[in-house]
C-alpha positions in Angstrom: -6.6 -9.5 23.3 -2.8 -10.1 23.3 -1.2 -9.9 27.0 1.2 -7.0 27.1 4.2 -9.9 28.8 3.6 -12.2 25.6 5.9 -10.5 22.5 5.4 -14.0 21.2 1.2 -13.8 21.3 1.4 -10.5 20.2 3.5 -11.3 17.3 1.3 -14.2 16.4 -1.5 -12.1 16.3 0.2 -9.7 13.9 1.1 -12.3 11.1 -2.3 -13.8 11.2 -3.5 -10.1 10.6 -1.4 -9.8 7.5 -2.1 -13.0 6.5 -5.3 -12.2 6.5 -5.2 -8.7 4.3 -2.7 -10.8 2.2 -5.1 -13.5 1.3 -7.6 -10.7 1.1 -5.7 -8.9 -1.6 -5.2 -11.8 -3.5 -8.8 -12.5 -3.6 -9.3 -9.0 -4.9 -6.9 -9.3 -7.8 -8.5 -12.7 -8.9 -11.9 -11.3 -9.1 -10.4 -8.4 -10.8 -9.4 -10.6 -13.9 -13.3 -11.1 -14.2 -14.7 -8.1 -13.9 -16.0 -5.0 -11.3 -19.3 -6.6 -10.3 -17.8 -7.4 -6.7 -16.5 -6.1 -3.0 -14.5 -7.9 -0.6 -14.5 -6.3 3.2 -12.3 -8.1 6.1 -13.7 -8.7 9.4 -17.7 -8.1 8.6 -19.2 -11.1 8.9 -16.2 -13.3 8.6 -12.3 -12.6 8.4 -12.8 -12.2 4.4 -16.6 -11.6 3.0 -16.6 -11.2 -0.8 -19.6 -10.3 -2.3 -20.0 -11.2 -6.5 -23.5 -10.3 -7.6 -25.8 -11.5 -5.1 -23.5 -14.0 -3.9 -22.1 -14.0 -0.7 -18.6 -16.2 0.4 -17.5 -15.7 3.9 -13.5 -17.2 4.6 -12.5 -18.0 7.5 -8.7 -18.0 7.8 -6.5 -20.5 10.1 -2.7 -19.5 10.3 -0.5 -22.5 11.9 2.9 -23.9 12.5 4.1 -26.3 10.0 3.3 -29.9 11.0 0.0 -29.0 12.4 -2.9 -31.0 11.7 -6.9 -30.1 11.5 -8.3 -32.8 13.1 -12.5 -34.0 14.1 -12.2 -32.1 17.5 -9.0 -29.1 16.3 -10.3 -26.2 18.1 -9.9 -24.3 14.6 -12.1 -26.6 12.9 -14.9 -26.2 15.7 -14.4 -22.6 16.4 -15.3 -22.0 12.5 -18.4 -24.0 12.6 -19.6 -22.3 16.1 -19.0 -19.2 13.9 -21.2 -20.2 10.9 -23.9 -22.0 13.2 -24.5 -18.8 14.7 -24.9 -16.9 11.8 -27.3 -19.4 10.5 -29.5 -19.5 13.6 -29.4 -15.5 14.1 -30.4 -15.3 10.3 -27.2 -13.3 9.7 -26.6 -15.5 6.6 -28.5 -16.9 4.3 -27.1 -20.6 2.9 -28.9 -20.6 -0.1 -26.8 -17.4 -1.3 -23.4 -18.3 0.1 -20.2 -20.2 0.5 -18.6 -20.8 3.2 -14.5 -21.5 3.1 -12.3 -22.3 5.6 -8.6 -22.0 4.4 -6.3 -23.5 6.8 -2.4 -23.5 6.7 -2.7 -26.7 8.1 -2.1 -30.6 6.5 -5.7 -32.6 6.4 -5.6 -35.8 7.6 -6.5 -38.5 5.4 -10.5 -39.4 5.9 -11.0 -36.4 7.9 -14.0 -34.4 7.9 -11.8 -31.4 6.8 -10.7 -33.9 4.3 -13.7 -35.1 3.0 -15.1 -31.0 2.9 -12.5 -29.9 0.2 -13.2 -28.9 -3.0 -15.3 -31.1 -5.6 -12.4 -30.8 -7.9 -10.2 -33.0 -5.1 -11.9 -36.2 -5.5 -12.2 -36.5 -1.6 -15.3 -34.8 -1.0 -18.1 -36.6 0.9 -20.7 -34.2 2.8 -22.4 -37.0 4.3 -19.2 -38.9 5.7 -17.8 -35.7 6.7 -21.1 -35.0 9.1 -21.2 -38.5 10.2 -17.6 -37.6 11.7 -18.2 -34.4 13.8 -21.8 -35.9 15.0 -19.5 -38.5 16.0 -16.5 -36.5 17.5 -19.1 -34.4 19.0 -20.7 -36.7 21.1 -17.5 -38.9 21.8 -15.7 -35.2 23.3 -15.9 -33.7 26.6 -14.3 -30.8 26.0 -15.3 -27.3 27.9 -13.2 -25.7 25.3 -15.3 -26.6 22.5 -18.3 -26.9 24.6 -20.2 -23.2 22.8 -19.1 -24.9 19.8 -21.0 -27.9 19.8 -24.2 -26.0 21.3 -24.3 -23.9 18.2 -23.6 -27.0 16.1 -26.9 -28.7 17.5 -28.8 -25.9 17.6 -29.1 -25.9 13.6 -31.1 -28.7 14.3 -30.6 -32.0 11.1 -31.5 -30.3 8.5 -30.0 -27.2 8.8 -27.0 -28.7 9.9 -26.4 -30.8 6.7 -27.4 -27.9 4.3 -24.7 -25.7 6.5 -22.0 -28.5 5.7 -23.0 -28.5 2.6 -22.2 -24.6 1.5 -18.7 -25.7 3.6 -15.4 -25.8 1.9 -12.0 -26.8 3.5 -8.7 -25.3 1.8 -6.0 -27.2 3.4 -2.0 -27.2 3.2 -2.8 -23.4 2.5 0.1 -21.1 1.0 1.6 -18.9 3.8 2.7 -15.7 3.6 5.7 -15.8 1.9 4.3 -17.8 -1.1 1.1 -15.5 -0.9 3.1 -12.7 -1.7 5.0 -14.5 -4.7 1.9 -15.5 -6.4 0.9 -11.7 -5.8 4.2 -10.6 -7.0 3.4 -12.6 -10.4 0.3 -10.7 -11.2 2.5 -7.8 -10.7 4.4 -9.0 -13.3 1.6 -9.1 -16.0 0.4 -6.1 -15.2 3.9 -4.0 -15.4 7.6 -5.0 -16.9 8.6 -7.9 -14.5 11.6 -5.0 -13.3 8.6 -2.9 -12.1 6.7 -5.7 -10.3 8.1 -5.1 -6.9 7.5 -0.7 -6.8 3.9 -2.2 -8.3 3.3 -4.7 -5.5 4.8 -2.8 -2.7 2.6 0.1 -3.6 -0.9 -2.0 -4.4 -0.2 -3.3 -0.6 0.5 0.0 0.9 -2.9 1.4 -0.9 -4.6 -2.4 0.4 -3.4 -2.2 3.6 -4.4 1.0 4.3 -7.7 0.9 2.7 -8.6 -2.3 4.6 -7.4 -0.8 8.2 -10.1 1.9 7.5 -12.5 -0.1 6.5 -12.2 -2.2 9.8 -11.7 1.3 11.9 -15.3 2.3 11.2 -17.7 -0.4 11.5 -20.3 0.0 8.7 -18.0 1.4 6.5 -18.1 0.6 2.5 -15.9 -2.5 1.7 -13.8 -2.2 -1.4 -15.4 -2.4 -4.7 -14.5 -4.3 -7.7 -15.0 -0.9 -9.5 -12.7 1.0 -6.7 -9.8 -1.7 -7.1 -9.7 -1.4 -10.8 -9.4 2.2 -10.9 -6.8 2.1 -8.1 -4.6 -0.8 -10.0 -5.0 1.0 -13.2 -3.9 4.1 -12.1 -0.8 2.6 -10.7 0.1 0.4 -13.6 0.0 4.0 -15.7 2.1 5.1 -13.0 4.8 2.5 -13.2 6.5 2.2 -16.7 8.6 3.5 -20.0 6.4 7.0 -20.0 5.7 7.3 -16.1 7.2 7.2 -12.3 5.2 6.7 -9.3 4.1 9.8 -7.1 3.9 8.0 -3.9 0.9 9.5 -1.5 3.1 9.5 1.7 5.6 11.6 0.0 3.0 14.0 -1.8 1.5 14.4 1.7 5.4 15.8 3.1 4.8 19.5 4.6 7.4 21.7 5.7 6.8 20.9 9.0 8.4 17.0 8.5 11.5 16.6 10.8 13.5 16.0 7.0 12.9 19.8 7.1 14.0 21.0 10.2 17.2 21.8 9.0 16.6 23.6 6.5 16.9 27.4 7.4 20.5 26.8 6.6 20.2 25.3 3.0 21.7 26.9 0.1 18.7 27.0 -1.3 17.2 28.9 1.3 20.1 31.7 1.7 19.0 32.1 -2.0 15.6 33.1 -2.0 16.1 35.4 0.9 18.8 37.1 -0.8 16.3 38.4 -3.4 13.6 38.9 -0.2 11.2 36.1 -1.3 8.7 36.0 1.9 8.8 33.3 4.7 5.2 32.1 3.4 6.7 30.8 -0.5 10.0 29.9 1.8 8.2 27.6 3.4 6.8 26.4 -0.2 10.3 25.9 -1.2 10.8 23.9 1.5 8.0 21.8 1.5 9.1 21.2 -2.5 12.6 20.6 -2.0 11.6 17.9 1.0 9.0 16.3 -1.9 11.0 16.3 -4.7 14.3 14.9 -2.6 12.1 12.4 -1.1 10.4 11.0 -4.7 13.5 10.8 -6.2 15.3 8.7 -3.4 12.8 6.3 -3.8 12.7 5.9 -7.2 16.5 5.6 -7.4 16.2 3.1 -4.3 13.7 1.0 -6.3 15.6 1.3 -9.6 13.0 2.6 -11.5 15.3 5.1 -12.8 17.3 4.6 -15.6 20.9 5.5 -15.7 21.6 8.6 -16.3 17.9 9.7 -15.8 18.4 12.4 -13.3 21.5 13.4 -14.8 19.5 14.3 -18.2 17.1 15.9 -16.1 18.7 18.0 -14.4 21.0 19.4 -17.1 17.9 20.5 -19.2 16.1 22.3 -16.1 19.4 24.0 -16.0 19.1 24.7 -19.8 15.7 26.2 -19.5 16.7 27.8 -16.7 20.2 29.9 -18.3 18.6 31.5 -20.9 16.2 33.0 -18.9 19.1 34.2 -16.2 21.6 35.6 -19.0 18.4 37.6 -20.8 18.1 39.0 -16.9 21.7 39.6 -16.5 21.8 41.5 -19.8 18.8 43.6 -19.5 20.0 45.0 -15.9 24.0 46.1 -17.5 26.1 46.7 -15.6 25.3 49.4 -13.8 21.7 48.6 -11.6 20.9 49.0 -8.7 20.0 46.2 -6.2 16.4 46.8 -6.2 16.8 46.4 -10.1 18.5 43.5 -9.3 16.0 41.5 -6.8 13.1 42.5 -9.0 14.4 41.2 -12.1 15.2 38.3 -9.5 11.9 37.9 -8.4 10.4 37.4 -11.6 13.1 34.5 -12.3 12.0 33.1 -9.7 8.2 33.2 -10.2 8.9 31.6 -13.6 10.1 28.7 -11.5 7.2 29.4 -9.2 4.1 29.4 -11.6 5.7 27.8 -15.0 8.6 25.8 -15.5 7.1 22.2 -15.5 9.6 20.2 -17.4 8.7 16.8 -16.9 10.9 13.9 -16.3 9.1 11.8 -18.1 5.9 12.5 -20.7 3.6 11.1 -17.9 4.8 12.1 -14.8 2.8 15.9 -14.3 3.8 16.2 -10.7 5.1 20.2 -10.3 6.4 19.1 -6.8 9.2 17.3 -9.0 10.2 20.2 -11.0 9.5 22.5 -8.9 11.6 20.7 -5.6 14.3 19.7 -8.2 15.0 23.1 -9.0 15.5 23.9 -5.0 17.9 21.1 -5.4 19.9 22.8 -8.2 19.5 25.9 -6.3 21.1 24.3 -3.3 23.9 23.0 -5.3 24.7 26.7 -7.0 23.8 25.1 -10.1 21.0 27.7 -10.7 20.2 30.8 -8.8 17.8 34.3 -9.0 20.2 37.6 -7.6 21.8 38.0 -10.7 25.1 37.7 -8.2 24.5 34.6 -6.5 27.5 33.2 -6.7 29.5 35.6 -5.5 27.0 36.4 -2.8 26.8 32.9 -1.2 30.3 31.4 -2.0 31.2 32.3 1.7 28.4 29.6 2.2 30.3 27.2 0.8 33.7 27.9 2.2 35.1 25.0 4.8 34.6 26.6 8.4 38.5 28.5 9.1 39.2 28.6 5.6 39.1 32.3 5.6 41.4 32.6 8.3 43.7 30.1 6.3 
């Protein structure tokens, strides 16, 4: 646990968290390439347990300031084997079925055991020289810190010990963060237009993120599944493109009720649906729409993933569909009816709004909060409207505050 006085520990702590769902991620969209035969949980057994097949690897991840090095007796080093030595001698593992990988940040010393434990594909590795060195640093230490450490480390007894260090695989001089994220970001790019990779990335973290957070909330809980992933990175690449925009989950999830809508008993749009007596009930569905659809397409012009002149386009033929409909009302009532006339012939303009109009904004992109919010919008702009006199009814909204003592 962090100490509340420490902003320093506490921040520490919170990079080697995200660190840790980074490198998780990244694991997950490697495994992906190959298939859905796999699940990868964070903080089970280890910091990252994959599972592919029957086939268990268990990470442990090491997050330090440049220049550090992972020495014979580095705490890092030892803490990670106390880890796995217990999980051997409690029968938690089984070493037969699984890897064990220890990815450091940190630079291996030449002849090191971490050194001599990377991969076969180095050219360094030596399993036997590499024990010979922590027997030796272990019996040449008098450490209390590491003391636990190097009781679990005899307890596996010869045998065990030298099939443990066998399974073991040091990753040194790590990516961080930063170079994580750029690798990440160039999957992104193969799997959407390289314009798109960012929205694509930001929102396969956000899903990540918040998937892994549950999954550590709720010990027990199902890790996330080869099969889950796809589905997830799929559906987001269909999202992101020519034919499609993103519908973001935090933004679909908006209520009426969000402080973007407190304000909003004195919107246009608002003054417009009571005028024709639309219930507080659908009001509050207006707003809720309005709040959606403003939201959306804020971020999408943030992120460029509009094109220019997108919303322009989109809006003039919502207010297309929408005249039509509004002169056919306007000549049907004449000139002489009565208000009633007037806010029922209203009402059913509106409901067409309601229940049917679902222009799209692009072929793909079926949200109705988006048409339906966007037409709020127009509505608040006087662009469109229901009581067949809304303009004349709610220009006084519109007038500058003295104006009409001017």
């Amino acid at each position: 646990m962090t100490s509340p006085g420490n902003p320093f520990e506490a921040s520490a702590s919170a990079l080697g968290y995200l660190y840790q769902l980074r490198v998780a991620l990244q694991r997950c969209v490697e495994l992906s390439r190959g298939g859905i035969e796999w699940s990868v949980a964070i903080e089970a057994t280890d910091d990252v347990q994959t599972l592919i097949g029957s086939h268990i690897e268990l990470t442990q991840l090491k997050k330090r300031a440049d220049n550090v090095r992972l020495t014979d007796l580095s705490p890092d080093l030892w803490k990670t084997i106390r880890v796995w030595s217990h999980a051997v001698t409690e029968g938690h593992i089984d070493l037969a079925e699984t890897s064990l990988y220890l990815i450091t940040t940190a630079e291996l010393p030449d002849d090191s055991a971490g050194f001599l434990l990377q991969p076969k594909a180095s050219g360094h590795r030596d399993e036997q020289a590499a024990e010979a060195l922590l027997v030796q640093a272990r019996q040449s230490s008098k450490s209390t810190t590491l003391a636990k450490a190097f009781e679990a480390f005899d307890a596996l007894g010869v045998q065990c010990r030298a099939e443990l260090i066998s399974r073991v695989e040091v990753i040194g001089d790590a990516p961080g963060m930063d170079k994580i994220r750029e690798e990440l970001l160039g999957y992104a790019s193969l799997a959407v237009e390289r314009r798109y990779a960012e929205s694509f990335l930001q929102r396969l973290e956000g899903w990540f993120f918040e998937r892994a957070s549950v999954q550590m909330s709720f010990p027990g809980s199902d890790p996330v599944t080869g099969s889950e992933f796809d589905e997830l990175f799929n559906d987001l690449r269909n999202q992101i493109g020519e034919h499609n925009l993103p519908i973001d989950p935090d933004i679909a999830a908006l209520t009426a009720a969000t402080p973007a809508a407190a304000d909003a008993a004195d919107k246009v749009f608002v003054h417009q649906l009571r005028l024709i007596d639309v219930g507080a009930e659908r009001i509050g569905y207006a707003v809720r729409d309005w709040v959606r659809a403003f939201a959306q397409r804020s971020r999408w012009a943030n992120e460029n993933l509009l094109r220019a002149g997108e919303i322009g386009a989109y809006e003039r033929r919502l207010v297309e569909e929408w005249q039509s409909r509004f002169a056919e009302m306007r000549e049907d009532l004449g000139d002489e009816a009565t208000e009633a006339e007037m806010k029922r012939e209203a009402k059913l303009i509106y409901r067409w709004v309601d229940r049917e109009a679902r222009l799209r904004i692009r072929t793909g992109c079926e949200e109705v909060f988006v048409v339906k919010g966007s037409y709020q919008m127009l509505a608040d702009e006087l662009q469109v409207g229901w009581h067949p006199d809304f303009s004349a009814r709610l220009a006084a909204l519109l007038e500058p505050a003295g104006a009409a003592d001017g």
